[in-house]
C-alpha positions as CSV (number, residue, x, y, z in Angstrom):
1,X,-9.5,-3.4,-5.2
2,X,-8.0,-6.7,-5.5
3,X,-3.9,-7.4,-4.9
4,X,-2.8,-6.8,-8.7
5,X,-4.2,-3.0,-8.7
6,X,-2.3,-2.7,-5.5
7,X,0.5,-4.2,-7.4
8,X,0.3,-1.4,-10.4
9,X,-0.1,1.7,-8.1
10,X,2.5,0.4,-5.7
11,X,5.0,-0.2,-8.9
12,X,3.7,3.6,-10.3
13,X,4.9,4.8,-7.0
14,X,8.1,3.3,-7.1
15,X,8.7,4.2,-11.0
16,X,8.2,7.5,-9.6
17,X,11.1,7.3,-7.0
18,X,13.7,5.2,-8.9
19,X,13.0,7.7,-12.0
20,X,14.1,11.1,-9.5
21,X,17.2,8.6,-9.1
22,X,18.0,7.2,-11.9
23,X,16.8,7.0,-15.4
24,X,17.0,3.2,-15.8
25,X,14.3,1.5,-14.2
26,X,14.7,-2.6,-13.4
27,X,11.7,-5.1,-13.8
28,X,10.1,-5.1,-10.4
29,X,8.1,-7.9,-9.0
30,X,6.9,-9.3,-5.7
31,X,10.3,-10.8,-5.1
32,X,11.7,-7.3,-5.3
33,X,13.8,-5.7,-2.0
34,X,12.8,-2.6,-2.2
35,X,16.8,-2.4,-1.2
36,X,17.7,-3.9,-4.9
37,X,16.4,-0.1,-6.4
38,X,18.1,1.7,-3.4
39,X,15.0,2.3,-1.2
40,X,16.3,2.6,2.1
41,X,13.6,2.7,5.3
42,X,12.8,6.8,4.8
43,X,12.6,6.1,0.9
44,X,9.7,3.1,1.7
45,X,8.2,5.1,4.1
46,X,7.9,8.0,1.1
47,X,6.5,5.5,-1.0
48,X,4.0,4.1,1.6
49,X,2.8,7.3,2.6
50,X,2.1,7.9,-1.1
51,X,0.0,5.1,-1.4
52,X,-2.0,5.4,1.3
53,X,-2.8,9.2,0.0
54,X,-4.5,6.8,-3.1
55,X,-5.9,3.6,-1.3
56,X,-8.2,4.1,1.9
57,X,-7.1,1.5,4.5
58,X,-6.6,0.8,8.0
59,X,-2.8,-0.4,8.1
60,X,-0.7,1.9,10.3
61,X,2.3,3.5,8.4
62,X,4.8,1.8,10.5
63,X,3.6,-1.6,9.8
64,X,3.6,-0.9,5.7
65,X,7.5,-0.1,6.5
66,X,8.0,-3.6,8.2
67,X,7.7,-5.0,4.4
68,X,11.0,-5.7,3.0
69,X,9.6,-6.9,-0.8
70,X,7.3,-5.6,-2.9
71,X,5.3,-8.2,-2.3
72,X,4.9,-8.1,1.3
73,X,4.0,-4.6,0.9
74,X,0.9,-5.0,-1.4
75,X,0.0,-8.2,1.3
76,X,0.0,-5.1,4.0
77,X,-1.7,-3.3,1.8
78,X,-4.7,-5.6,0.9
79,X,-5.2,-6.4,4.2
80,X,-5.7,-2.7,5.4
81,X,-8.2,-2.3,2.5
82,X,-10.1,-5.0,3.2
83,X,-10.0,-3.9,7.4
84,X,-11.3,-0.4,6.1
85,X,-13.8,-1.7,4.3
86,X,-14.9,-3.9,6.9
87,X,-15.1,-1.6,9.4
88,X,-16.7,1.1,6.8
89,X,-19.3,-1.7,6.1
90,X,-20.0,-2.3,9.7
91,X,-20.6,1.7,10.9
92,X,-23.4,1.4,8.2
93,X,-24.8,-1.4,9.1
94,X,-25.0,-0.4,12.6
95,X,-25.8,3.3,11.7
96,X,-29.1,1.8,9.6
97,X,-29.8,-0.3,12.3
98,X,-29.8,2.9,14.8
99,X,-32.3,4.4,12.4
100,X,-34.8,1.5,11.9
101,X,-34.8,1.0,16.1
């Protein structure tokens, strides 16, 4: 999953919480505080908890709710994908090793 998909399911997310508050939603983009839309901490850590139900990854909750922009969130975001899948890719590669030993 490369940074603009994180982009789109981050900004579904968000549609989803600015829509239970209002019904005018703003153009979002990686500049975006997530304070502009009236996400405080709890509210990004609804969102981010969301998205990691969706995108398996390695980044800690509580280091997706040091992002103040959108942006810095989906940077959080890749990251922990790629870490998962690193480590994913390296318990195979160990686990075949085990069996060919």
């Amino acid at each position: 999953m490369n940074k603009n998909d994180i982009f789109s399911i981050l900004i579904k997310h968000i549609h989803t919480f600015i829509r239970e508050l209002d019904d005018e939603i703003p153009e979002i983009t990686s500049d975006t505080y997530f304070t502009s839309f009236g996400a405080n901490s709890c509210d990004r850590a609804v969102i981010a908890s969301d998205i990691i139900d969706e995108i398996p990854m390695k980044t800690p909750l509580e280091e997706l709710l040091e992002a103040s922009t959108v942006g810095e969130m989906v940077e959080l975001l890749y990251s922990g994908q790629i870490a998962s899948f690193s480590n994913t890719f390296e318990s195979a590669v160990v686990s075949t090793a085990e069996v060919f030993s």
